[in-house]
VOBAVO-953325 format. One record per atom (N, C-alpha, C): x, z, y; residue in one letter. Coordinates in steps of 0.05 Angstrom, whole numbers, plus 5000, padded with zeros to 4 digits. Each point is the difference from the previous one (the first is absolute). Example, Ala and Ser with C-alpha at 12.3 -4.5 7.8 and 13.67 -1.06 7.14 Angstrom:
526451564886a;498250005024a;501850005024a;499349865021s;501650015024s;498550145022s;
END
This chain:
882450490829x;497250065000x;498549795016x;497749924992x;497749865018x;499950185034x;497649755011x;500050145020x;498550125001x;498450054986x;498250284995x;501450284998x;502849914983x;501950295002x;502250025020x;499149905018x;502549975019x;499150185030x;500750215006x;499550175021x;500049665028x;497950205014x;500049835033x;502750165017x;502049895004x;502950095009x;499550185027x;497949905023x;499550105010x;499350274996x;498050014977x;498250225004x;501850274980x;502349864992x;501550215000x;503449984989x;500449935027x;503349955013x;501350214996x;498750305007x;502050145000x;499850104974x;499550044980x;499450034970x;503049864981x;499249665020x;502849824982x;502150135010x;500150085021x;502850065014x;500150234989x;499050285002x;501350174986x;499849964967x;498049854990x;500949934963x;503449905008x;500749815012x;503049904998x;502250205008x;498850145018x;502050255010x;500250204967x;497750104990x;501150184978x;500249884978x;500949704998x;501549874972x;503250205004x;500449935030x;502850055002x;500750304994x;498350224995x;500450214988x;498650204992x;498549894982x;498250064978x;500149714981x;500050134974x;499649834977x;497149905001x;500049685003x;496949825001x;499050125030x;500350145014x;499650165022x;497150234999x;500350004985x;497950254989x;501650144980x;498850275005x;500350154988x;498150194975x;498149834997x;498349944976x;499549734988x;499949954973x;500949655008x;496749824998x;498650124998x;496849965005x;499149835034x;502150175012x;499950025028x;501049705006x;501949934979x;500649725018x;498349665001x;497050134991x;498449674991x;502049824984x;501650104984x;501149764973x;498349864990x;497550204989x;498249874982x;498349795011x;499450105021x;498349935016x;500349735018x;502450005010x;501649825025x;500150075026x;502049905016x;499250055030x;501450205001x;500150145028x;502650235011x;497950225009x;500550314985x;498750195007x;499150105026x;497950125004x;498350025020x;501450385011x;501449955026x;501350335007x;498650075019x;498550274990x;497850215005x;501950065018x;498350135027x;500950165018x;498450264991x;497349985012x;498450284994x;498449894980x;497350234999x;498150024989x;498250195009x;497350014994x;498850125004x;496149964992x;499150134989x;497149984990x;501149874968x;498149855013x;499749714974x;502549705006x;500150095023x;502549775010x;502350004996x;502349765001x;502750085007x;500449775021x;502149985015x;501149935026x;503449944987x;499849665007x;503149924993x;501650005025x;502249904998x;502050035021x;499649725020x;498249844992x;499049735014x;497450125011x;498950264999x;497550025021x;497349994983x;500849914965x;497449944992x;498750174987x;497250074997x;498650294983x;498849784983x;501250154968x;497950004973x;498350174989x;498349984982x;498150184989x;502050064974x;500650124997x;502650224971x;498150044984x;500949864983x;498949974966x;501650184984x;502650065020x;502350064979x;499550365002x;500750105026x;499750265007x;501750164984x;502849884998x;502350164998x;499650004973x;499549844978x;499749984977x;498550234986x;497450065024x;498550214984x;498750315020x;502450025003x;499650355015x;498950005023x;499749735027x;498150115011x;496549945003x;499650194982x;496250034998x;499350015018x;500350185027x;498550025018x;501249785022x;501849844995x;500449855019x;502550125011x;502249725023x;502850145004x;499550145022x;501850175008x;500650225026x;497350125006x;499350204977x;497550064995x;501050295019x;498650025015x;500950215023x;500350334996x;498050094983x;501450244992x;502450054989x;500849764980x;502449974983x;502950045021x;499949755023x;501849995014x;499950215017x;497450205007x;501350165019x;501850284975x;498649974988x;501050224985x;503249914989x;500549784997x;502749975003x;501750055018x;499149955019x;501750005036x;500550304998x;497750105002x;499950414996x;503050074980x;499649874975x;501450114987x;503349985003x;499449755004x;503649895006x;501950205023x;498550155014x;501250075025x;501150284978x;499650084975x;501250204989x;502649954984x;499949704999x;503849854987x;497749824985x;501049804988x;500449814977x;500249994981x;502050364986x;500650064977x;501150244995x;499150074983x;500750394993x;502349954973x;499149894974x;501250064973x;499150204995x;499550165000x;498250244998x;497250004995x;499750204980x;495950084998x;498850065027x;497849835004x;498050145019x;497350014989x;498850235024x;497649944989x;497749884998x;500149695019x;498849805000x;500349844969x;501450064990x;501149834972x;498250144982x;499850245003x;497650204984x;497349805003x;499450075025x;496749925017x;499749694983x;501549814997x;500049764988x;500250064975x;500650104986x;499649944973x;497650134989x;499550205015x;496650254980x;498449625021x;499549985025x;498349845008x;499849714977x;502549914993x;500049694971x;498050144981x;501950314982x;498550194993x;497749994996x;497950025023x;498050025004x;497749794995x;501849785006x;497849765008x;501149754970x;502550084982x;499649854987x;500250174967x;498449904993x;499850134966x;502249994975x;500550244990x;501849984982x;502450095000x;500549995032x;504150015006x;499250365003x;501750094990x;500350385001x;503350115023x;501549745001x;502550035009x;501249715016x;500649965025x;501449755004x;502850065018x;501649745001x;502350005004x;500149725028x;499950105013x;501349795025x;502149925002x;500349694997x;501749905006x;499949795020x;501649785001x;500349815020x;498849655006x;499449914975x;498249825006x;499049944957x;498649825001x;498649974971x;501749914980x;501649855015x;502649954980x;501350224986x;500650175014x;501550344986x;497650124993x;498050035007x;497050194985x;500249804970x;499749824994x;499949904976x;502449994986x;502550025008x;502750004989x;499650314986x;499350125025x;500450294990x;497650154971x;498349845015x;497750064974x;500249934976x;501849704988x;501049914980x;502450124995x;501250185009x;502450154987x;498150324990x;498850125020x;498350204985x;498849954973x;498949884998x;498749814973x;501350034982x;502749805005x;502150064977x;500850264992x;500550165023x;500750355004x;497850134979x;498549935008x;497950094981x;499450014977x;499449774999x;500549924963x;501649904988x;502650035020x;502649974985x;499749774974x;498749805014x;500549714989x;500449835028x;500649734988x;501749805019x;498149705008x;499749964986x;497749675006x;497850115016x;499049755015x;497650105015x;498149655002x;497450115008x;498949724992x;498049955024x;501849695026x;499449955024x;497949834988x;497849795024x;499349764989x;501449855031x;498949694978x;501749755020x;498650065025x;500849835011x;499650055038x;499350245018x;499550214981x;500050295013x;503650055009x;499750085028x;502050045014x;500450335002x;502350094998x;499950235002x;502450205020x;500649805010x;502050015022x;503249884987x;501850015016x;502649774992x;501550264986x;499550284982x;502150114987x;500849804972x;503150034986x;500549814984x;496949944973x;499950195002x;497750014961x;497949775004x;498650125027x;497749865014x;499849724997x;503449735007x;499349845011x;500449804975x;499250064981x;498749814985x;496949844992x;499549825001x;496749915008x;498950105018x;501250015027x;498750165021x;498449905015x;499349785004x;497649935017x;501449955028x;497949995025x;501050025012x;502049865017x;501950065020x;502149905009x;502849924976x;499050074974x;501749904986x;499149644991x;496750045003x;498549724984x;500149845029x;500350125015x;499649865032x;502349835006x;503250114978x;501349885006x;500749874974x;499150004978x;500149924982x;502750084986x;500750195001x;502350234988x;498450104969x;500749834984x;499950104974x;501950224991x;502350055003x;501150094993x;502650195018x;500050205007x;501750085026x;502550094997x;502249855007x;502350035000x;500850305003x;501950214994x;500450215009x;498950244981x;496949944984x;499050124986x;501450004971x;500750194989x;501749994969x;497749944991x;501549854964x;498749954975x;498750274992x;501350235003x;500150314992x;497450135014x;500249935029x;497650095009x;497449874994x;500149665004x;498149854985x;498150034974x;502550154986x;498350024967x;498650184997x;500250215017x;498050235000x;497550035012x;499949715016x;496349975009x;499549704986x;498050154989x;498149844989x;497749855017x;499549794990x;497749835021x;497849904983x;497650105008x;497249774990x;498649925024x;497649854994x;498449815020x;498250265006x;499549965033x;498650205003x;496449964986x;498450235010x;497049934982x;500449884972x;502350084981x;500649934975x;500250214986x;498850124990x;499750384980x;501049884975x;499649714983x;501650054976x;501949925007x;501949985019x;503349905009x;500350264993x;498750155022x;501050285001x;500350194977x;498049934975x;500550164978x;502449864978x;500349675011x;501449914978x;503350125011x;500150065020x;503350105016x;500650304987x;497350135002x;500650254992x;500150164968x;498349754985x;500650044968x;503149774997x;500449885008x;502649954999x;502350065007x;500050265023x;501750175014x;499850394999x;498150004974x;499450254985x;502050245012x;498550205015x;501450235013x;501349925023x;501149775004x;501949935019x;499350005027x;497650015007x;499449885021x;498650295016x;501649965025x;499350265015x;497550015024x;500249775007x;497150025030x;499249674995x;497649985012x;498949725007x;499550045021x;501349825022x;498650055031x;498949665002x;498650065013x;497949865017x;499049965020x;498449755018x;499650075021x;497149924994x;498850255000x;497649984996x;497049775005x;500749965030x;499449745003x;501949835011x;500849874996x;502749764995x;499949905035x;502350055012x;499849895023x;502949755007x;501650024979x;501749775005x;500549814986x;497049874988x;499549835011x;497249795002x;500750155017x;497849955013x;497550224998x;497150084994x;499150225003x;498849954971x;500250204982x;499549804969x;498750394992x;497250014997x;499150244985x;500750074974x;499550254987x;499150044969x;498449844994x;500249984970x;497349904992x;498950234985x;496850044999x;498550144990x;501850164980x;500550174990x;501250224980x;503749934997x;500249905012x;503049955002x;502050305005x;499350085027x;500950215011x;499150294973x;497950054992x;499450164980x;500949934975x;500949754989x;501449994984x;502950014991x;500349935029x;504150125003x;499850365004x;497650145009x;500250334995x;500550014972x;498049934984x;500150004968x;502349994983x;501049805007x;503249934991x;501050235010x;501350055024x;500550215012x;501050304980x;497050025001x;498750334985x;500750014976x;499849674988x;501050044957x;502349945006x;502549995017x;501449854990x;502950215022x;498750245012x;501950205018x;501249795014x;498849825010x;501149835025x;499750055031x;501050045024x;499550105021x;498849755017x;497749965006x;498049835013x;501050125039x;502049815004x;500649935026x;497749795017x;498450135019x;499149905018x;500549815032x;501849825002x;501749835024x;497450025020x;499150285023x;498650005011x;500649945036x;503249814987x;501149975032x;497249845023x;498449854991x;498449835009x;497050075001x;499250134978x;497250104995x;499150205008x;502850254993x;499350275016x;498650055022x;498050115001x;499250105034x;498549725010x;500649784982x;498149775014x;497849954985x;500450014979x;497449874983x;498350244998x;499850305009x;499250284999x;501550125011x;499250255006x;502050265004x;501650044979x;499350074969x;500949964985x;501249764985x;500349735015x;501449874996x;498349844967x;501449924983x;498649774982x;499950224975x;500550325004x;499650094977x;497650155010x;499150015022x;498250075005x;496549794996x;500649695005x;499549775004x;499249884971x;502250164982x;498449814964x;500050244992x;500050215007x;500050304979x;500950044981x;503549855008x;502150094984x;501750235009x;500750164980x;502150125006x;502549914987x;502549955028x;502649914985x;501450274998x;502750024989x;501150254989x;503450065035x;499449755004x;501750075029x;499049695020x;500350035026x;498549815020x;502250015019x;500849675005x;502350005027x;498749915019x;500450085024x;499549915028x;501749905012x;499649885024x;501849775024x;499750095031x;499249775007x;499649975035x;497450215002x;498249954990x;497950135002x;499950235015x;501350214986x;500350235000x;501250165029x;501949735003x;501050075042x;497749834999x;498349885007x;499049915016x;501849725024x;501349894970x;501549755011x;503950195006x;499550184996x;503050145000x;501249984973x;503749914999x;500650014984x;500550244977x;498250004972x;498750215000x;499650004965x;499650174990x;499449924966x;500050284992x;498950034966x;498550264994x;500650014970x;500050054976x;500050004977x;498150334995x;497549954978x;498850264992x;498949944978x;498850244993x;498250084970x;499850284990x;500649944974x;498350224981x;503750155005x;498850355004x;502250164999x;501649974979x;499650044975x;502049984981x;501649775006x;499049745009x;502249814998x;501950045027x;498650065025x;501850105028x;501850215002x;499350214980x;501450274996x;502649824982x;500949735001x;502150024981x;502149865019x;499149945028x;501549965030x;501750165003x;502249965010x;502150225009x;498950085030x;500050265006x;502650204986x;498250124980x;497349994993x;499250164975x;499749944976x;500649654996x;502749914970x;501849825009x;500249934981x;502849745001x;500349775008x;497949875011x;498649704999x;501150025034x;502049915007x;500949985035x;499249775013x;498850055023x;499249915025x;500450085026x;500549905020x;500250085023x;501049875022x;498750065030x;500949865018x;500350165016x;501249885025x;502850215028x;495250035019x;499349665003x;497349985009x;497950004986x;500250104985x;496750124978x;498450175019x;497649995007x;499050185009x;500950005032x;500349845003x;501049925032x;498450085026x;499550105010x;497850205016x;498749735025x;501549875005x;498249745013x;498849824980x;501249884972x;497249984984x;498650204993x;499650204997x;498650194988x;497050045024x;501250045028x;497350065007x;498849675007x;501049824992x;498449855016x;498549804965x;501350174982x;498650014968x;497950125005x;500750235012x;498150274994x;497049935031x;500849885014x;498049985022x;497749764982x;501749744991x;498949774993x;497950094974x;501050164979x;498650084985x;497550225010x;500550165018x;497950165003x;497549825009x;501049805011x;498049905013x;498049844985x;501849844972x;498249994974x;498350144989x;500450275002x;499150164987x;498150105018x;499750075025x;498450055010x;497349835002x;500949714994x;497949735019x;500149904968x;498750094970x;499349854983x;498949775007x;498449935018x;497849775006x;501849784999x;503050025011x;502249765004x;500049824978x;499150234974x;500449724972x;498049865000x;498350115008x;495949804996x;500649845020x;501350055025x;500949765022x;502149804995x;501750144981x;501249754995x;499449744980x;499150194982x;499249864978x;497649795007x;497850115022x;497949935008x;502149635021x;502150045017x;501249845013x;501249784978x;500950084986x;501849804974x;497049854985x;498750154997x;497249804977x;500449875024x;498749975031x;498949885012x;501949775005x;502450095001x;503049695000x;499149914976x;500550084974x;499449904981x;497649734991x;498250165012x;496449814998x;501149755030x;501650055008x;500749825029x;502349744983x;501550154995x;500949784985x;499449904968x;498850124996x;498949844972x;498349755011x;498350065024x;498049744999x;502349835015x;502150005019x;500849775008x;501749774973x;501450264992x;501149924978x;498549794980x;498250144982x;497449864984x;500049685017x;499650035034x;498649715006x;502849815001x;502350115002x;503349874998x;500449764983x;499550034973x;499949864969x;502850054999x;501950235003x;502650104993x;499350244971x;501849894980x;499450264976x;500150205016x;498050334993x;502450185011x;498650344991x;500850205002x;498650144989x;501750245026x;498250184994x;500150295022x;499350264986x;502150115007x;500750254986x;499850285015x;498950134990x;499750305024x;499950224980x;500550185019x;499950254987x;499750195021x;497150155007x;500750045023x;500949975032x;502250055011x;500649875026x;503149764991x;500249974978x;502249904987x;498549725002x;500749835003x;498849644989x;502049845003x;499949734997x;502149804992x;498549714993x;500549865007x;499149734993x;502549854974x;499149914984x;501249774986x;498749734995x;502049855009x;498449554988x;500550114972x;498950094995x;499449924968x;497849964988x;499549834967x;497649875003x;500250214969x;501850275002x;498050164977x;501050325003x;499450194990x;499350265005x;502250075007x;500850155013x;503750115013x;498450244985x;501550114977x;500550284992x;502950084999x;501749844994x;502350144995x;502649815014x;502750055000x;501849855011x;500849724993x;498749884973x;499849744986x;497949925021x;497649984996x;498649945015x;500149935038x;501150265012x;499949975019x;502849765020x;501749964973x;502749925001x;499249685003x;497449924981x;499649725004x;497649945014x;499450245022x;498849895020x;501649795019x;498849795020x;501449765022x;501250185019x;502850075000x;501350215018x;500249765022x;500649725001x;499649775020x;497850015020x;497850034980x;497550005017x;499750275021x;500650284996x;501050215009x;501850005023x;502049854985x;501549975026x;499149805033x;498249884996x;498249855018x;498350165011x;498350034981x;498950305011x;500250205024x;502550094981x;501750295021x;500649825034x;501249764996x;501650015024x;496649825012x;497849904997x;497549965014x;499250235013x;499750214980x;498650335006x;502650075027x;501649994993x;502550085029x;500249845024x;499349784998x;500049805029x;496750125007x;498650104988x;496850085011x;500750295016x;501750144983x;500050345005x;500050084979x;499949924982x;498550164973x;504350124989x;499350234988x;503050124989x;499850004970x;500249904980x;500450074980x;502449954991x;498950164975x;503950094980x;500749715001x;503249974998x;501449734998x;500049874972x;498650114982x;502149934972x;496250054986x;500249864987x;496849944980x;500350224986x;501350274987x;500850044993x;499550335005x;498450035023x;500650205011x;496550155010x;498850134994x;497650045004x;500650135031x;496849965008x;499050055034x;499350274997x;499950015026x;498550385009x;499049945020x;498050235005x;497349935010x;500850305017x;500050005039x;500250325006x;496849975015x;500050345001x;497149965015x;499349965023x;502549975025x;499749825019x;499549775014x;499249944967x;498949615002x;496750015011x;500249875006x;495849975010x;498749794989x;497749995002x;498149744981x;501549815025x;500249975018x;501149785019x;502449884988x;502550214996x;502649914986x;499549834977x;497750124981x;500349854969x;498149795003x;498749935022x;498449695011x;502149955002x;501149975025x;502049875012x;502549864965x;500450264987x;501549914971x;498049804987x;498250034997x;498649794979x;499849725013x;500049985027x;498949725010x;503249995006x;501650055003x;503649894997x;500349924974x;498850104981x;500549864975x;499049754989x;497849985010x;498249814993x;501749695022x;500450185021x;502149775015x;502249924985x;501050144990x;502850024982x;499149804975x;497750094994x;499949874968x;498849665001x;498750055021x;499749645013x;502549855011x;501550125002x;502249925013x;502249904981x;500050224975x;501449924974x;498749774988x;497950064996x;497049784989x;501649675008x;499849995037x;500249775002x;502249924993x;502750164988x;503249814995x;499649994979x;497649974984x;500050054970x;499949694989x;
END
C-alpha cells in the first residue's frame, strides 16, 4: 500500500502487536474476515470500548463509528438503560433452555411495532433467522429452488453463498469451496433492481421456485436502494406465482422504521428475518410472518428448528429494553434521518469540489459512498466502482478519527449519538482526505 494506506506505527503499536499475536490462533486473526482490512490494506484497528457515537482502540485512540456494530446500535454504544438492564439480569444465570416469560414480552412487543408477522421464532444471530426462514418456505410450499440477487448477503448458511456480495466480493471469492454443486443448483441468482431477470427465472423454473429473499435495501454492498416499483413488483410475482416473498430484515429492521422497510415502502413480505438489531448489538436473530406459513414450525409441523440459546434471557431483555425504547421515542427516525441528509448534503459538496467520479447512496440512516462515475443500483455496478480509490479513503478517514466499514462494499450506519459537531468534524476529514488523494493523483 501507499503511504496514504499505511497506519502511523506509533499511533497504533498495540493494534500490530495484537493483529500478530491472533495470526497465531485465529485464522487471518479475525474472526469475521471483513475484520481483517484485506480489501482495504493495513493491520486492523482493536477496539477496547465504546461508547456514544465513539469507539476507543487499544492505542488510546477515539473514532466517530460509521460502522455501529454493522447496524444495531441506533441509539449509540453502551446506551445505559440497555446495559443496566443487562447487569440486573445476568445476576439471575446466563441461561435457562427453558420458556420464560420475557421471551413472551419480546415477541407481542416486535408484534406490535412491526406489521404483518402474526408469530416469531428467536433464534441466534441472522445467519440462522434466514437459514431457518428458507427452509420454512420450502416446508411450505414444498418446492425447492429459491431466487437470491447478486451481492445481497444473507448470512454464510450453504444456499446463501452464492453471488453474495459482501465479504465474499471483498475477497473476491467467486466461488466457495465446501458449498455442493447440489446445494448450488437450487438458488437461483438475478441482478438486483432487475424485475424482468426476476420473471425470466421464474417462467423458466415454472412451480419450482419456493421464496425470493431479499434485502430490501441492499446493504452489502455497499448501501444500494429499490428502485421505484421494484419491491411491489417482486409482491406481484409473489401473489401469481404462490411464491413466499422473504424479507432479509437483518439490517433494515427497527432502523429504517419501527416497522422496519415493510413498513418504509408499504410492502408486505410473507415472512421477515432479523439480526443484531433485535438484542440491541446481542448475539441475537428472529424469523416471522403470516400464521399459516409459522404454524408449519415444529413442534406444530414438520419444518425443524431449534436452539439449546434461542430466546436467551440476556439477549432478550436487553432486545426487549433497546426496542421499547424505539418505540416509545418515534422522533429517533426524524433524528436520524434528519442527521444522515445532513452527512449526506456535507459530503456531496466536498465531494462535487474533489473532481473524483462518485455517487452517494442513502436510504434513510443507511448511506455509502462509491468512485463511480455512474448509478450504483445493483452488484454489477457497484462491483466497478474504484475499490483503490476507497481504499485511500478509508485509511485517510482513520488516521483523522473517522471509522468506516473496511471493504467498499459494505454500507454505513448512522446512530443518534452523533452531533452536528461529529458530522462537521466527518465532512472537513474528508475533504482533507480527498485533497490528499487529489494531490498523489
Amino acid at each position: 500500500m501507499d503511504e496514504l494506506a499505511t497506519h502511523h506505527s506509533s499511533m497504533y503499536q498495540k493494534s500490530e502487536e495484537l493483529f500478530t499475536r491472533a495470526q497465531r490462533s485465529i485464522p487471518g486473526g479475525v474472526n469475521s474476515p471483513v475484520r481483517a482490512f484485506k480489501s482495504v490494506g493495513g493491520t486492523p484497528i482493536f477496539i477496547q470500548k465504546a461508547k456514544g457515537a465513539y469507539l476507543y482502540d487499544e492505542d488510546g485512540n477515539r473514532y466517530i463509528d460509521y460502522i455501529n456494530s454493522w447496524g444495531p446500535m441506533i441509539l449509540g454504544h453502551a446506551y445505559e438503560p440497555l446495559t443496566k438492564a443487562i447487569k440486573e439480569k445476568v445476576l439471575d444465570s446466563t441461561s435457562f433452555g427453558t420458556p420464560t416469560e420475557l421471551e413472551i414480552e419480546m415477541a407481542e412487543l416486535i408484534k406490535s411495532m412491526t406489521p404483518n408477522v402474526d408469530l416469531i421464532r428467536m433464534v441466534n444471530s441472522g445467519t440462522e433467522a434466514c437459514m431457518s426462514a428458507l427452509r420454512l418456505a420450502r416446508g411450505f410450499t414444498r418446492k425447492n429452488k429459491f431466487i437470491k440477487f447478486e451481492g445481497c448477503y444473507h448470512g454464510h448458511a450453504d444456499a446463501f453463498l452464492v453471488k453474495a456480495g459482501s465479504g465474499l466480493a471483498t475477497f473476491n471469492i467467486q466461488t466457495v469451496p465446501g458449498v455442493t454443486g447440489g446445494v448450488a443448483c437450487d438458488t437461483l441468482t438475478a441482478p438486483y433492481n432487475n424485475l424482468p431477470a426476476v420473471a425470466k427465472l421464474v417462467s423458466e423454473n415454472e412451480n419450482e421456485i419456493a421464496a425470493i429473499i431479499i434485502e430490501p435495501v441492499a446493504g452489502n454492498m455497499g448501501c444500494i436502494p429499490p428502485l421505484p416499483g421494484y419491491l411491489e413488483g417482486l409482491r406481484e410475482i409473489c401473489d401469481k406465482e404462490n411464491i413466499v416473498l422473504i424479507f432479509d430484515e437483518v439490517m433494515t429492521g427497527f432502523r429504517l422504521a419501527q416497522g422496519g422497510a415493510q413498513e418504509r415502502f408499504k410492502i408486505n413480505a410473507d415472512l421477515v428475518t432479523y439480526g443484531k438489531v433485535i438484542g440491541g448489538g446481542m448475539p441475537v436473530g428472529a424469523f416471522g410472518g403470516k400464521k399459516e406459513i409459522m404454524q408449519q414450525i415444529a413442534p406444530l409441523g414438520n419444518v425443524y428448528q431449534a436452539g439449546t440459546l434461542s430466546g436467551n434471557p440476556i439477549a432478550m431483555i436487553a432486545g426487549y429494553t433497546f426496542l421499547k425504547a424505539l418505540q416509545q421515542n418515534p422522533s429517533i427516525y426524524t433524528e436520524l434521518e434528519d442527521k444522515t441528509n445532513y452527512l449526506y448534503n456535507g459530503l456531496n459538496k466536498v465531494l462535487k469540489g474533489s473532481g473524483l467520479p462518485y455517487v452517494i447512496n442513502q436510504a434513510g440512516s443507511m448511506i455509502s459512498i462509491h468512485f463511480s462515475d455512474q448509478p450504483v443500483i445493483d452488484f454489477a455496478t457497484s462491483a466497478s466502482s474504484n475499490t483503490q480509490t476507497f481504499s485511500k479513503f478509508f485509511h485517510a478517514m482513520l488516521n483523522k478519527g473517522i471509522y468506516l466499514p473496511p471493504s467498499a462494499f459494505e454500507s454505513w450506519f448512522v446512530c443518534n449519538a452523533l452531533s452536528k459537531e461529529d458530522i462537521d468534524y466527518t465532512v472537513d476529514a474528508a475533504k482533507e482526505s480527498l485533497d490528499e488523494i487529489s494531490a498523489q493523483q
